[in-house]
N, C-alpha and C positions, 0 to 999 in steps of 0.2 A: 521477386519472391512475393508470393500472396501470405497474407499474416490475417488472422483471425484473432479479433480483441476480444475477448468477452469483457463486457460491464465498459463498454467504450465510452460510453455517455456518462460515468463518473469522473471525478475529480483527475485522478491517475490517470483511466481510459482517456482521458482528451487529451491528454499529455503525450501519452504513447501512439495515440494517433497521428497527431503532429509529429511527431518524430519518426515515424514508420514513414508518411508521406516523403517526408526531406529526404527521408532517404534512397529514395525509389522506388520503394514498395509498393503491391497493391493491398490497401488495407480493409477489410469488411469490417466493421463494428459491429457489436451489437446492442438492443438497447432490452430493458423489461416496459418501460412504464412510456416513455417517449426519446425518439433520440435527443441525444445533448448537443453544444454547442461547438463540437469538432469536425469534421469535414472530411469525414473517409471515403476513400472511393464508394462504398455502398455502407449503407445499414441493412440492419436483418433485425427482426425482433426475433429473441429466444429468453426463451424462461429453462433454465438448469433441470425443474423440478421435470421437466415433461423429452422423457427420452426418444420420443418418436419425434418430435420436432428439431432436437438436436441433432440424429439421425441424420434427415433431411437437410441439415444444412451445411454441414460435413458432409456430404454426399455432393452438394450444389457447389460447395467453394472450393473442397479440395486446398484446402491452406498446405505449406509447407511448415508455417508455424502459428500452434496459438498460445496465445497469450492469457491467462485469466487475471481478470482485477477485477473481477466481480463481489461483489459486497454484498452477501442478504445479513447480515447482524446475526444476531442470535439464530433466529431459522434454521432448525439444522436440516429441516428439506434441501435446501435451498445452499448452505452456508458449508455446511458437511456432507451430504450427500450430493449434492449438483457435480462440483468439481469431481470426484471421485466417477461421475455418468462421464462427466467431461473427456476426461484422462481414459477411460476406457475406449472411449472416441477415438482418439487421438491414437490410442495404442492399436486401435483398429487398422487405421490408414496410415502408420508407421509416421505420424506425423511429430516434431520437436515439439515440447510443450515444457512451458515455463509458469508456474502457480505462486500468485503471492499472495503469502500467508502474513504473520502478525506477529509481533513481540506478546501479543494476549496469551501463545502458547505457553510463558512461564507465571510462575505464582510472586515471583522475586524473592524468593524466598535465598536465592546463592545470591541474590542481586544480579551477576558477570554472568553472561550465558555467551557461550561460542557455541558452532555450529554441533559440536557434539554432543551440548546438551540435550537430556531426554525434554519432553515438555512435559507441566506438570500445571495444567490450570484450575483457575479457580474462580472462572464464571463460566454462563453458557456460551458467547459469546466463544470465550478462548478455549474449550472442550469441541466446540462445533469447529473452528480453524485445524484446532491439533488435530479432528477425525478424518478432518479431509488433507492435510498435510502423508496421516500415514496410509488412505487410501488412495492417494496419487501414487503413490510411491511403491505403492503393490501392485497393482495394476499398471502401470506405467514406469518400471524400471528405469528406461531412461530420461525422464521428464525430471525437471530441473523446479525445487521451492525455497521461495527466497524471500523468507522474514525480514518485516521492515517495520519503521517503529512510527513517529507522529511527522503524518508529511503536510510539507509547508510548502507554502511560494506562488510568487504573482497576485498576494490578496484575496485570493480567492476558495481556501482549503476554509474549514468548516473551522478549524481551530484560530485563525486570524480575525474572518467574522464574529466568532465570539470574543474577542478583546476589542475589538473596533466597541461592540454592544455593552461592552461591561464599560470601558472607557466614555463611552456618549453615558451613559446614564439609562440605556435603554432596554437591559436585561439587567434582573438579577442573578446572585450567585458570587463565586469568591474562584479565585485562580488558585491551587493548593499548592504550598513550598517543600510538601513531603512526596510530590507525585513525580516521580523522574524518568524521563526518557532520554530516547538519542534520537533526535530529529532529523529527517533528511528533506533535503528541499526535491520538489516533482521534478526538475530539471536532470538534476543528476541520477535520479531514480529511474525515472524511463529510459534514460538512455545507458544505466548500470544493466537496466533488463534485457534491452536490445542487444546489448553488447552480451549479455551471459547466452542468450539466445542463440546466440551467430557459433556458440561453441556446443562443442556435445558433451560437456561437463553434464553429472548428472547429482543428485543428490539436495542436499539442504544447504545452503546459503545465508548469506549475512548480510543486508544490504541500508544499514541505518547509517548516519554520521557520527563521529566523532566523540563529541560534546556532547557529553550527560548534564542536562539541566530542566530544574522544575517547570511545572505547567507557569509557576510564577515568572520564574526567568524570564521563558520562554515569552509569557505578556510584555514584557517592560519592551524585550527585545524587538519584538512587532512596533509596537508604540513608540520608541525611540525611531523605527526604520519609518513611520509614517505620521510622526510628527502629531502623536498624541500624548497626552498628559499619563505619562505610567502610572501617577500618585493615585491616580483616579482608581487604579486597576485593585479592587477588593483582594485582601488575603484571607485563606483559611489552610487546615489541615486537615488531607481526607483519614487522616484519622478517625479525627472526630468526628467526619461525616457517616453516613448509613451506606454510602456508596461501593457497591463489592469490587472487588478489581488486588490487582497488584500496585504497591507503591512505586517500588523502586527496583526496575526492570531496566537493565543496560546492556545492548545487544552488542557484542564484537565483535566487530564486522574487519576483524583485520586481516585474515585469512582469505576472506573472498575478495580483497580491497587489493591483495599482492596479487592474482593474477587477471585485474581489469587495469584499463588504462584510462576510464571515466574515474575521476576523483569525489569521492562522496562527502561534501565539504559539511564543516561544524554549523550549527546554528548562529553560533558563536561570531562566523565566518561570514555566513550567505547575508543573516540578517543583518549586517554593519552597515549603515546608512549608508556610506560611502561609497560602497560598492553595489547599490541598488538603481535597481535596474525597472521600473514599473513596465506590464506587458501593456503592448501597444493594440 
């Protein structure tokens, strides 16, 4: 099967690349700015915002499935309208498509959000997600968006660098004990997506771990798993900070969890030293 990653050269994208390969797949990637450090059968540069180019390359590869983990932040060119050009694509050439989206879509306002909750955000960021969550889903009936919350693993997510940095001494800043999520490691995430992919389920999904714990926790638990000083790791409460966002956002992923056979393990779980595993 040929699988089309968008945003392959991210965090995620190298991950699900890897795992497309293993599995026999032919996998195209894509990149914006340069390709990353994954090894798909081909790269393809595409930028979401420009529909003639996307066109063309959907035209050229004829995927049987793509895949988005593409990332513009706030951008809603890009962030909110790209995927929804995407998914139109896709809906063209009667292609599977699987969209991950973000726990940003709730305010935390219920805290407990399963798949039938409405989204209701409160920054740009999580308004540009929730826009292209409900314009996939119009456009692309049966494309498949599967909300996922702070991903970790192998050392190398954006959220581990920063506690390695806060621990050395080498950034400022404070890890907050009021900011809660449910962490899923890259491992079981890409291959939760592959697997939701391979079915023609279609709708909103749940795809976080277990264990709700603070952005603080969540430092010690790095820091324990690699053998640095937790004490070191500054507290604060974004409360008191300026920072917009939701606090305490906990996604249920237990619905989507009963019909996969990839286990989406607790933070709690992956990062216990004992069971760690450094990538080679």
């Amino acid at each position: 099967m040929t699988v089309l990653i968008v945003g392959g050269s991210g965090f995620l994208g190298t991950e699900l690349v890897r795992q497309a390969i293993a599995a026999g797949h032919t996998a195209v990637a894509t990149y914006v700015t340069k390709p990353g450090a994954a090894s798909p059968t081909a790269w393809r540069h595409l930028d979401l915002r420009d529909a003639g180019s996307l066109d063309a390359l959907m035209a050229e590869v004829r995927p049987q499935l793509v895949l988005n983990a593409s990332s513009g932040l706030a951008h809603w060119a890009t962030t909110a309208e790209g995927p929804i050009r995407l998914a139109m694509a896709a809906a063209t050439y009667g292609t599977r498509m699987v969209h991950v989206s973000s726990d940003a879509v709730f305010s935390g306002a219920r805290v407990h959000y399963d798949e039938s909750s409405l989204p209701d955000p409160v920054t740009p960021y999580g308004a540009a997600k929730a826009a292209a969550e409900t314009g996939v889903l119009a456009v692309h009936p049966k494309a498949a968006v599967a909300r996922t919350s702070l991903i970790i693993g192998h050392g190398r997510s954006a959220h581990e660098k920063v506690v390695h940095e806060l621990a050395n001494g080498t950034r400022d800043g404070a890890l907050f004990t009021d900011d809660i999520r449910c962490p899923v490691h890259v491992t079981d995430l890409a291959a939760a997506l592959l697997e939701l992919a391979a079915t023609d389920t279609a709708g909103v999904h749940h795809l976080a771990g277990p264990d709700a714990v603070s952005r603080h926790e969540l430092g010690v638990l790095i820091a324990q798993r690699d053998g640095l000083d937790a004490s070191r790791l500054p507290t604060g409460l974004r409360a008191d900070s300026t920072l917009p966002g939701a606090l305490d956002v906990r996604l249920d992923s237990r619905a989507t969890q009963r019909t996969l056979r990839t286990t989406l393990r607790g933070a709690r779980q992956f990062l216990h030293r004992s069971g760690y595993q450094p990538s080679l």
